[in-house]
N, CA, C and O of each residue as an XYZ file, in Angstrom:
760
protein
N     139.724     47.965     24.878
C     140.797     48.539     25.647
C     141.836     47.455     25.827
O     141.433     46.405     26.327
N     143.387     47.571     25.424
C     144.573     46.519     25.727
C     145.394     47.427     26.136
O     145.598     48.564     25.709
N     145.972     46.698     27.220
C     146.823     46.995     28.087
C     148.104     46.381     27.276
O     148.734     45.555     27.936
N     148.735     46.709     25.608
C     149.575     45.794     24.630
C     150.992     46.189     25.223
O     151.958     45.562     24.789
N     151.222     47.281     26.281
C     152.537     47.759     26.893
C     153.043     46.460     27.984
O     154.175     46.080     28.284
N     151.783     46.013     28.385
C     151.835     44.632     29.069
C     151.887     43.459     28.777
O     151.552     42.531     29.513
N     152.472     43.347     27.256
C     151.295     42.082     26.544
C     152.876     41.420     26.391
O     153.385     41.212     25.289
N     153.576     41.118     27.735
C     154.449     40.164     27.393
C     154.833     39.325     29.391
O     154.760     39.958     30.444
N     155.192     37.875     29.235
C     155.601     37.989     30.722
C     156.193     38.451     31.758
O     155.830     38.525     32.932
N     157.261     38.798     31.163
C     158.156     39.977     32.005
C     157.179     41.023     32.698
O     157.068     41.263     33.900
N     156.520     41.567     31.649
C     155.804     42.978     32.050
C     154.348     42.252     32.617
O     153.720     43.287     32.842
N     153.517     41.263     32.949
C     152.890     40.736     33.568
C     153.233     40.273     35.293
O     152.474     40.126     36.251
N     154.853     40.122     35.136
C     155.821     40.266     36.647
C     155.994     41.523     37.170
O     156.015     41.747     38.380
N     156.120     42.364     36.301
C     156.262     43.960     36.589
C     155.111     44.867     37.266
O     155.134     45.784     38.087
N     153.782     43.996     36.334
C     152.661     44.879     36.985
C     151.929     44.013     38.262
O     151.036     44.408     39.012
N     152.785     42.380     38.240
C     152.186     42.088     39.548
C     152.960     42.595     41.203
O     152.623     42.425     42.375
N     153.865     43.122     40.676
C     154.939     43.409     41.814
C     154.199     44.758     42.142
O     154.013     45.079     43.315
N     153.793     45.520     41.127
C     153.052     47.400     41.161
C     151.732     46.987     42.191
O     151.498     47.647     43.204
N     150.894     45.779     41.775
C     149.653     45.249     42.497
C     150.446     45.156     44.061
O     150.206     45.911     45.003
N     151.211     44.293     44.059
C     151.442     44.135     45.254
C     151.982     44.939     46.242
O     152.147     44.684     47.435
N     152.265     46.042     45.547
C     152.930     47.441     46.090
C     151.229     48.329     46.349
O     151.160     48.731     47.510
N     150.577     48.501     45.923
C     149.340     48.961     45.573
C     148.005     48.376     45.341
O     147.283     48.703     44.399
N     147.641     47.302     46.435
C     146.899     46.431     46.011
C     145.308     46.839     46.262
O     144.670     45.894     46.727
N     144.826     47.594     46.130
C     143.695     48.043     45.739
C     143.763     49.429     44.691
O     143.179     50.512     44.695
N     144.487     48.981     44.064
C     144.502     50.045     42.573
C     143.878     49.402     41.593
O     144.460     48.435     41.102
N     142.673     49.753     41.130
C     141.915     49.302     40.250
C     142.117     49.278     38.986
O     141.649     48.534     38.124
N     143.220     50.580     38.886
C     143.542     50.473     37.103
C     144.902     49.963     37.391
O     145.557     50.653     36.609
N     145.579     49.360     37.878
C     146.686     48.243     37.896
C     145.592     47.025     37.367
O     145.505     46.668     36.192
N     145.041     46.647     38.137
C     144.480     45.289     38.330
C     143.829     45.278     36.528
O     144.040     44.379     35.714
N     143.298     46.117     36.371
C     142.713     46.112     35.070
C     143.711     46.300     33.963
O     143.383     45.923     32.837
N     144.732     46.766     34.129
C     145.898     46.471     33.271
C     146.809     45.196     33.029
O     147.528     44.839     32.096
N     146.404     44.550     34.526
C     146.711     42.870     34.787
C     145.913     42.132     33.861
O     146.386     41.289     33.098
N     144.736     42.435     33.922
C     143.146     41.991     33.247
C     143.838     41.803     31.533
O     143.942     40.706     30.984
N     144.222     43.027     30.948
C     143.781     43.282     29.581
C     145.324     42.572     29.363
O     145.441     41.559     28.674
N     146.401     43.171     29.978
C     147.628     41.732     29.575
C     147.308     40.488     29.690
O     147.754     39.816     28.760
N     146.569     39.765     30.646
C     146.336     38.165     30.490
C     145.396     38.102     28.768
O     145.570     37.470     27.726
N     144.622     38.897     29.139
C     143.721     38.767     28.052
C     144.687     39.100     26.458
O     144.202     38.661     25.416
N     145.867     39.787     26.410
C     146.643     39.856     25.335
C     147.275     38.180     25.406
O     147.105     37.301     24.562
N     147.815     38.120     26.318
C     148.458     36.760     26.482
C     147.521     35.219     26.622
O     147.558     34.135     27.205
N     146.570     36.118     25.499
C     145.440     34.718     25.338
C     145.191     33.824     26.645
O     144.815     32.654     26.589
N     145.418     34.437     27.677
C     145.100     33.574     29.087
C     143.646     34.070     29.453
O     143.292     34.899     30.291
N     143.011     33.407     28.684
C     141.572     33.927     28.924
C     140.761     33.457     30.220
O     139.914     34.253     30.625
N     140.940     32.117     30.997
C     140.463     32.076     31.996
C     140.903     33.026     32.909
O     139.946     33.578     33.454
N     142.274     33.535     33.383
C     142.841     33.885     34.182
C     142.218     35.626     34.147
O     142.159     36.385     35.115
N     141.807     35.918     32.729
C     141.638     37.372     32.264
C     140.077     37.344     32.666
O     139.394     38.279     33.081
N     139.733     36.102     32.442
C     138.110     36.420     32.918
C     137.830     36.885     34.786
O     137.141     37.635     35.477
N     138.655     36.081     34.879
C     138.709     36.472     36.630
C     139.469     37.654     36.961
O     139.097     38.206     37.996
N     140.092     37.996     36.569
C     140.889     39.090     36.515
C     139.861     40.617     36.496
O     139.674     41.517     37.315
N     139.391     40.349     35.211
C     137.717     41.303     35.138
C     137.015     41.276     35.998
O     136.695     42.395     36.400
N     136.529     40.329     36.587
C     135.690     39.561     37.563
C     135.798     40.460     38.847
O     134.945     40.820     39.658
N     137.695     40.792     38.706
C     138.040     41.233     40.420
C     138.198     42.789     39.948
O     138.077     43.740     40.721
N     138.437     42.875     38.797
C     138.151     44.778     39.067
C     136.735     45.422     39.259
O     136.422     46.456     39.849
N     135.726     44.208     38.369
C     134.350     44.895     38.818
C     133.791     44.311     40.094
O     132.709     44.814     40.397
N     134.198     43.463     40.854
C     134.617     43.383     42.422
C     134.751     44.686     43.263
O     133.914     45.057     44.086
N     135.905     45.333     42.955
C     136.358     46.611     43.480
C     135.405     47.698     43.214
O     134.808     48.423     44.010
N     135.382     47.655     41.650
C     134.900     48.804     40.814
C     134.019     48.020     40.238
O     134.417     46.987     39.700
N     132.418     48.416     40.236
C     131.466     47.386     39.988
C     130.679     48.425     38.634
O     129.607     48.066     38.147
N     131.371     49.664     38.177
C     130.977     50.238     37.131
C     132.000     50.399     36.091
O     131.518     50.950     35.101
N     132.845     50.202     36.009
C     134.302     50.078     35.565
C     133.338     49.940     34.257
O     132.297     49.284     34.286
N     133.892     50.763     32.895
C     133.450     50.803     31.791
C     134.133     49.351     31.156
O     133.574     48.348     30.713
N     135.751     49.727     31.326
C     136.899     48.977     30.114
C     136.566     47.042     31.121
O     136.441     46.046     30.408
N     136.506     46.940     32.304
C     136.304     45.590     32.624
C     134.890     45.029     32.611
O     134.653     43.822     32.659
N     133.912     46.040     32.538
C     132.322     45.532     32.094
C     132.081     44.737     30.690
O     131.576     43.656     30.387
N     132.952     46.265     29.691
C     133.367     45.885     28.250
C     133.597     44.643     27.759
O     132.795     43.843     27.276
N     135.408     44.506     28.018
C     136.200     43.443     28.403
C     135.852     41.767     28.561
O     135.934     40.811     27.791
N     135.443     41.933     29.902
C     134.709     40.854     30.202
C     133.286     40.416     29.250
O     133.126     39.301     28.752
N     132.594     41.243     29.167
C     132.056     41.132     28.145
C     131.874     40.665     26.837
O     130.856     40.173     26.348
N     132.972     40.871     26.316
C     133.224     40.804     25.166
C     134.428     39.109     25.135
O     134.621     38.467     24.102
N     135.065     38.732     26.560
C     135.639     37.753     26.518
C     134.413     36.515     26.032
O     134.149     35.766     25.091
N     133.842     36.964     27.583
C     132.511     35.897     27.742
C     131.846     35.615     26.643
O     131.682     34.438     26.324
N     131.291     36.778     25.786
C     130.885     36.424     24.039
C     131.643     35.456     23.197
O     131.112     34.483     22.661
N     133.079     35.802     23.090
C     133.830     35.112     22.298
C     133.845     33.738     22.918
O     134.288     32.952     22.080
N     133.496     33.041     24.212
C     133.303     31.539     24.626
C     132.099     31.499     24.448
O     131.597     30.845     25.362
N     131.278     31.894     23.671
C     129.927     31.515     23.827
C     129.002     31.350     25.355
O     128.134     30.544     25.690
N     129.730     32.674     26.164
C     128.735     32.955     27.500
C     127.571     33.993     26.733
O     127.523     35.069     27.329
N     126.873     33.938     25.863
C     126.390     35.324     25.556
C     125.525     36.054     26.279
O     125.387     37.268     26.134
N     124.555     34.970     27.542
C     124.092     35.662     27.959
C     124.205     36.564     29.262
O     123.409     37.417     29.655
N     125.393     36.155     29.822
C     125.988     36.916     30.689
C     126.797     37.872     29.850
O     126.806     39.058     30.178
N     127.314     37.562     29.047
C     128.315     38.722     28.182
C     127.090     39.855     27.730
O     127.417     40.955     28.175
N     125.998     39.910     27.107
C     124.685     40.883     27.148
C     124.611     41.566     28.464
O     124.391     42.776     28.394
N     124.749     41.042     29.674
C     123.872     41.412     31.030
C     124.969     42.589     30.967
O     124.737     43.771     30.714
N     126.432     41.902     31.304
C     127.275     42.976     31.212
C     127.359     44.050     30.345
O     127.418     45.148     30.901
N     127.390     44.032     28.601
C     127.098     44.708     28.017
C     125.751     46.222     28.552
O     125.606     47.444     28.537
N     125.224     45.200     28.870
C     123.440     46.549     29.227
C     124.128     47.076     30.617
O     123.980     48.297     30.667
N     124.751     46.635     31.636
C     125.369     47.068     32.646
C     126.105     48.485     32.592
O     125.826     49.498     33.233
N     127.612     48.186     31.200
C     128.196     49.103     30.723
C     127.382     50.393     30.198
O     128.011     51.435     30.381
N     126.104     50.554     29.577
C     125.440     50.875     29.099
C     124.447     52.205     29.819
O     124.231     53.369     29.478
N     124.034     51.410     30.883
C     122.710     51.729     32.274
C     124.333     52.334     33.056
O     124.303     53.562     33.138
N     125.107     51.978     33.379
C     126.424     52.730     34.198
C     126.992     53.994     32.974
O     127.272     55.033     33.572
N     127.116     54.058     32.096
C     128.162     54.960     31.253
C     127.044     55.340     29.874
O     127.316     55.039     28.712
N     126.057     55.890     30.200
C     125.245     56.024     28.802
C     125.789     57.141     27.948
O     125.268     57.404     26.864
N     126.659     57.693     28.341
C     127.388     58.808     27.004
C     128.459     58.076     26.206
O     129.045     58.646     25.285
N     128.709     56.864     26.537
C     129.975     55.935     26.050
C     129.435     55.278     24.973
O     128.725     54.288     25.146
N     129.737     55.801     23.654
C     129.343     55.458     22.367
C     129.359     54.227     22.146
O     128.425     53.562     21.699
N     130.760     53.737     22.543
C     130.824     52.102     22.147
C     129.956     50.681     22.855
O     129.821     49.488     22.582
N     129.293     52.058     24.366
C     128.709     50.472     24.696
C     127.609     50.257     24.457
O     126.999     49.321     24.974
N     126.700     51.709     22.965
C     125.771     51.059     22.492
C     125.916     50.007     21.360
O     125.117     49.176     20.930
N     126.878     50.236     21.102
C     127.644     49.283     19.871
C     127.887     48.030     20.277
O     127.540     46.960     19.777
N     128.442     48.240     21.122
C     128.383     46.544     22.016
C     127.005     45.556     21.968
O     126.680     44.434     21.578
N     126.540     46.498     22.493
C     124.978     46.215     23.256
C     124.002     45.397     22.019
O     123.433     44.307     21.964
N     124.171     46.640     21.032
C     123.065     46.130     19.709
C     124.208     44.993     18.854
O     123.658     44.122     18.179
N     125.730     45.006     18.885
C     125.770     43.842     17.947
C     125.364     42.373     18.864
O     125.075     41.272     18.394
N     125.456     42.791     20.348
C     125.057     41.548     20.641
C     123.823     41.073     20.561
O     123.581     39.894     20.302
N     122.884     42.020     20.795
C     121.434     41.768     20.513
C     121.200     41.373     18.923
O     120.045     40.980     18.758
N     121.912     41.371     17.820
C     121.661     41.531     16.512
C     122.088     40.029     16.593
O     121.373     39.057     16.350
N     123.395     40.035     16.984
C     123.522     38.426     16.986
C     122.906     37.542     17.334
O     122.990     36.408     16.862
N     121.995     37.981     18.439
C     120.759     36.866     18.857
C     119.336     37.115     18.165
O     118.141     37.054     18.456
N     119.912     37.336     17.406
C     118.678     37.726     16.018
C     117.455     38.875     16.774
O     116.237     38.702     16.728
N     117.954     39.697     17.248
C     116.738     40.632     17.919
C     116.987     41.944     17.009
O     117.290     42.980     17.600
N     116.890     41.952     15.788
C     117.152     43.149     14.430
C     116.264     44.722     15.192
O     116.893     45.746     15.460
N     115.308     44.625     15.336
C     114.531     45.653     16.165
C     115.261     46.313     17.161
O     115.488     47.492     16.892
N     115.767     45.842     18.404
C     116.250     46.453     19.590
C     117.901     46.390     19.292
O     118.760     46.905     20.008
N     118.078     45.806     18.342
C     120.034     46.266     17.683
C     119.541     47.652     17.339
O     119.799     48.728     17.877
N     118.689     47.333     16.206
C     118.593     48.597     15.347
C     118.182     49.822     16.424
O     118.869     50.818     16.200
N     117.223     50.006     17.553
C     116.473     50.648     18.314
C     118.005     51.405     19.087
O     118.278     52.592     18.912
N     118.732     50.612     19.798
C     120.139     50.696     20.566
C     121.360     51.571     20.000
O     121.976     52.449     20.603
N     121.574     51.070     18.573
C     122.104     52.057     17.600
C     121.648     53.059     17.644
O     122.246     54.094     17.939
N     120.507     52.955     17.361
C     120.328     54.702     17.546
C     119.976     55.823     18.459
O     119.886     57.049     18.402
N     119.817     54.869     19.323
C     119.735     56.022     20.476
C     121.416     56.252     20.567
O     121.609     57.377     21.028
N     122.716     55.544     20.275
C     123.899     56.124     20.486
C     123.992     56.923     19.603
O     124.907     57.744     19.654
N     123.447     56.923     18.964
C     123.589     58.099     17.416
C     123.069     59.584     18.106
O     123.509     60.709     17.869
N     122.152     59.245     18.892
C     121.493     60.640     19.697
C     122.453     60.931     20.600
O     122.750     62.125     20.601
N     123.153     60.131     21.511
C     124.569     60.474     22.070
C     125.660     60.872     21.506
O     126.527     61.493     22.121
N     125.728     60.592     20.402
C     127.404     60.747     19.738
C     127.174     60.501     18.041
O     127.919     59.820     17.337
N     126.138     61.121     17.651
C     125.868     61.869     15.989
C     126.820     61.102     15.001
O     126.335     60.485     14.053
N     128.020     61.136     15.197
C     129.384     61.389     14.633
C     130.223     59.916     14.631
O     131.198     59.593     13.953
N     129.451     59.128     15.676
C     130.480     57.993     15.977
C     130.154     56.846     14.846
O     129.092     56.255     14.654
N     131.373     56.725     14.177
C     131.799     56.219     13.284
C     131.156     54.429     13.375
O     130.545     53.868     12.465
N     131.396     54.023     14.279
C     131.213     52.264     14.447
C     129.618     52.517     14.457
O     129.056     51.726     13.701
N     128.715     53.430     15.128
C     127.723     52.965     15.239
C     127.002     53.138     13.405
O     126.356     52.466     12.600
N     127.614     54.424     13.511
C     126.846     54.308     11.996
C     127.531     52.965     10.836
O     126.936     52.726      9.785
N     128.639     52.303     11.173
C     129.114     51.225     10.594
C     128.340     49.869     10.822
O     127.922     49.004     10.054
N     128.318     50.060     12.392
C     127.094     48.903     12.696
C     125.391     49.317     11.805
O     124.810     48.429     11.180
N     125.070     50.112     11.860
C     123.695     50.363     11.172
C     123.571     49.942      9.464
O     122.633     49.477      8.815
N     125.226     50.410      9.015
C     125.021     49.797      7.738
C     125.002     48.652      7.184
O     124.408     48.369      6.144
N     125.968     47.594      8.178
C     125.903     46.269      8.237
C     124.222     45.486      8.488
O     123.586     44.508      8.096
N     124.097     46.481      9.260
C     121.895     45.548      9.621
C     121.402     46.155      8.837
O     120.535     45.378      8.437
N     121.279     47.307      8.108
C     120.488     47.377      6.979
C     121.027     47.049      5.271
O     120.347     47.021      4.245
N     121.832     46.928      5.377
C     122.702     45.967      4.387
C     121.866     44.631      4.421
O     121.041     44.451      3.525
N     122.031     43.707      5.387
C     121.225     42.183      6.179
C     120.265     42.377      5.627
O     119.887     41.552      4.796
N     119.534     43.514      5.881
C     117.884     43.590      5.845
C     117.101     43.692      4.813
O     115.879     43.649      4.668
N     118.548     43.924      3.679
C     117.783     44.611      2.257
C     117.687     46.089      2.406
O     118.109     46.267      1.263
N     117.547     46.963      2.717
C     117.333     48.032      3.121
C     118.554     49.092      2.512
O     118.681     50.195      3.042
N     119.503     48.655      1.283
C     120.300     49.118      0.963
C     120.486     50.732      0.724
O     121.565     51.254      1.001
N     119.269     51.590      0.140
C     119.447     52.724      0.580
C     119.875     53.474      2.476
O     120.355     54.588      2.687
N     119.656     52.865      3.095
C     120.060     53.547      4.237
C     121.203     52.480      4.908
O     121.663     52.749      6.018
N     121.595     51.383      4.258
C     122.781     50.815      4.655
C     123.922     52.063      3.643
O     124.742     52.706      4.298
N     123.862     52.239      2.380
C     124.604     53.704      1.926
C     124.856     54.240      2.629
O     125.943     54.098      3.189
N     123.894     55.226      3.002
C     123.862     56.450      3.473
C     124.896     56.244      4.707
O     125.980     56.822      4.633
N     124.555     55.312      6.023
C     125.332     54.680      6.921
C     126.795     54.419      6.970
O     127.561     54.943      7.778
N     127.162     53.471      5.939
C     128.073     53.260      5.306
C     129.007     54.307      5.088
O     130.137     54.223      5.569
N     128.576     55.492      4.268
C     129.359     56.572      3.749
C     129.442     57.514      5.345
O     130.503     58.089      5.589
N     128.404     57.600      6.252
C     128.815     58.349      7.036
C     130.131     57.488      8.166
O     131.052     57.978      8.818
N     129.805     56.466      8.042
C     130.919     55.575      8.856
C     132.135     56.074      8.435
O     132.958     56.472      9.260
N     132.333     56.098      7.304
C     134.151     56.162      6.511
C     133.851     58.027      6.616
O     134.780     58.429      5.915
N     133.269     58.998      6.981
C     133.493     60.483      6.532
C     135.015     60.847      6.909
O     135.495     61.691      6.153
N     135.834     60.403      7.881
C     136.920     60.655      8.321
C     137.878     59.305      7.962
O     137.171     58.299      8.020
N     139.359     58.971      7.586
C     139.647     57.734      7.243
C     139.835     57.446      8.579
O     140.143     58.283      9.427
N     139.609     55.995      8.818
C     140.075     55.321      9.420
C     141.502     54.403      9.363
O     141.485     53.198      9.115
N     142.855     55.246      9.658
C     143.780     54.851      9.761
C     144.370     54.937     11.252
O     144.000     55.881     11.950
N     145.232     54.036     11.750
C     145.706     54.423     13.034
C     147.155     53.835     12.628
O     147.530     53.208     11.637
N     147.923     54.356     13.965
C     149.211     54.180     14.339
C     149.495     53.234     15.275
O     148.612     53.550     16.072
N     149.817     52.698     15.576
C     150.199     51.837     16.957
C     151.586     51.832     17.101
O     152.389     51.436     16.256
N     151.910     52.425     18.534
C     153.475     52.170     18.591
C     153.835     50.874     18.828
O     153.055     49.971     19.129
N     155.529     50.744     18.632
C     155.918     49.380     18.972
C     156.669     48.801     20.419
O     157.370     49.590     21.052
N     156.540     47.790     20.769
C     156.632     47.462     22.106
C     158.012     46.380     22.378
O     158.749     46.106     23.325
N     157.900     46.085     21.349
C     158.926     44.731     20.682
C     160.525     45.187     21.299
O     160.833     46.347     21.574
N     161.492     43.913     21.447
C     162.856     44.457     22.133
C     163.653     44.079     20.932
O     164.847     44.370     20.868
N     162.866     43.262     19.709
C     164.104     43.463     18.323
C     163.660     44.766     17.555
O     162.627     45.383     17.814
N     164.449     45.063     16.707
C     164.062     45.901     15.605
C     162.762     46.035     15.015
O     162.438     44.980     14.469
N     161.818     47.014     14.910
C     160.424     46.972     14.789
C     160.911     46.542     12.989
O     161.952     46.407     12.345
N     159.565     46.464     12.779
C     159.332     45.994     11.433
C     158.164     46.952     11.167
O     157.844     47.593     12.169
N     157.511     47.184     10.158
C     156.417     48.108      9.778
C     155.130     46.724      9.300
O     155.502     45.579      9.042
N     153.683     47.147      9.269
C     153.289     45.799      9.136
C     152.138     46.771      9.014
O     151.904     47.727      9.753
N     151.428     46.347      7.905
C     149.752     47.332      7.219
C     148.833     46.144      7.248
O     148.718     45.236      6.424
N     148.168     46.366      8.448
C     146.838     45.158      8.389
C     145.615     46.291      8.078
O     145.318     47.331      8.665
N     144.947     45.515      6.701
C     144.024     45.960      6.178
C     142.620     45.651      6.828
O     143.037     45.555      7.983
N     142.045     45.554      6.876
C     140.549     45.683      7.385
C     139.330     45.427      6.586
O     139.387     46.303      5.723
N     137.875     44.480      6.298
C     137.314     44.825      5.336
C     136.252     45.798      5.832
O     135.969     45.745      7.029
N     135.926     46.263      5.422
C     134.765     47.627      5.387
C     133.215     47.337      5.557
O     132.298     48.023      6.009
N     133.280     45.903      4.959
C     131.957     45.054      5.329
C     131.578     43.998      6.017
O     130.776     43.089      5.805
N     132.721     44.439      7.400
C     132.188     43.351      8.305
C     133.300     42.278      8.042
O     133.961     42.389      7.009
N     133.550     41.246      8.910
C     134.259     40.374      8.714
C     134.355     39.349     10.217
O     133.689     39.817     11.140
N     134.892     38.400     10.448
C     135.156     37.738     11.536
C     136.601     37.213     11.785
O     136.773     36.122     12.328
N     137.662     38.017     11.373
C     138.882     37.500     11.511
C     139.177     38.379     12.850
O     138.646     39.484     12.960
N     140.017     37.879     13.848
C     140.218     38.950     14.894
C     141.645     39.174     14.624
O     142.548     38.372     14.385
N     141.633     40.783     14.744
C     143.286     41.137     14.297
C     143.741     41.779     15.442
O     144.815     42.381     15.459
N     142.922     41.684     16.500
C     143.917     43.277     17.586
C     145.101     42.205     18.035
O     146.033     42.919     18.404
N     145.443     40.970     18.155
C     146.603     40.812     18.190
C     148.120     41.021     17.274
O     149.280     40.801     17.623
N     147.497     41.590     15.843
C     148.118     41.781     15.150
C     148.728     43.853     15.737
O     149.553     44.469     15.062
């Protein structure tokens, strides 16, 4: 979840003036959250998370979030706790079994990734990342017939999106490609 309508300083002044007009609005504060976190101010975004699940201690997008900050500094094992948090709070929310098992996969636990995946598959049949995540661990595993099968159900619909533009010069058009098998470049700032 990015708050990218925020993802500049001006509009970080804008939504602190809305806070201060409204200061127990939880989805302000979490829109504060995901702009620091655009504006690579990651300490400030970690606390920021910190204070919406303060308020809101089930909050899906700042359980996530935070989550997923804390991973990228190598907190993993608080970034997991949160993950299973999101999970045990929001169990119809496809992505936070996806969360859940790549983090467990990353700590080499292949069993309870794989186990996690699929119980979101029993939630949400259809959801594209999990069956993408399944093909990636059985891909790993050798297991290439059902990394296929996975695989092909991941892509059944294309995955293209739109993103509007936010920019105050003249937009430009810009096609960031994606690889299909996994990768470690991070593009959502793109």
């Amino acid at each position: 979840v990015s708050a990218q309508a925020f993802a500049d300083e001006s509009a970080l002044e804008r939504i602190d003036a809305l806070i201060a007009e409204h200061p127990d609005n939880a989805k302000l504060r979490f829109g504060r959250a995901c702009c620091l976190e655009d504006l690579a101010r990651y300490a400030e975004a970690k606390r920021a998370y910190a204070d919406v699940l303060t308020r809101d201690p089930a909050n899906f997008g700042a359980l996530t979030n935070l989550g997923s900050l804390l991973h990228m500094h190598g907190e993993r094992v608080v970034a997991r706790a949160l993950y299973t948090k999101a999970l045990v709070e929001h169990p119809g929310e496809p992505m936070a079994y996806v969360n859940l098992g790549n983090a467990l996969l990353e700590d080499g636990d292949t069993a309870a990734a794989e186990s996690t995946y699929l119980a979101g598959l029993r939630v949400r049949p259809d959801y594209p990342n999990l069956h993408f995540a399944l093909s990636l661990l059985y891909r790993e595993a050798g297991d290439h017939d059902s990394a296929l099968k996975h695989h092909q159900l991941a892509f059944v619909k294309p995955i293209v999106t739109v993103a509007p533009f936010f920019g105050s010069e003249p937009p430009i058009d810009v096609l960031l490609l994606l690889a299909a098998h996994g990768g470690n470049v991070v593009t959502h700032p793109f």
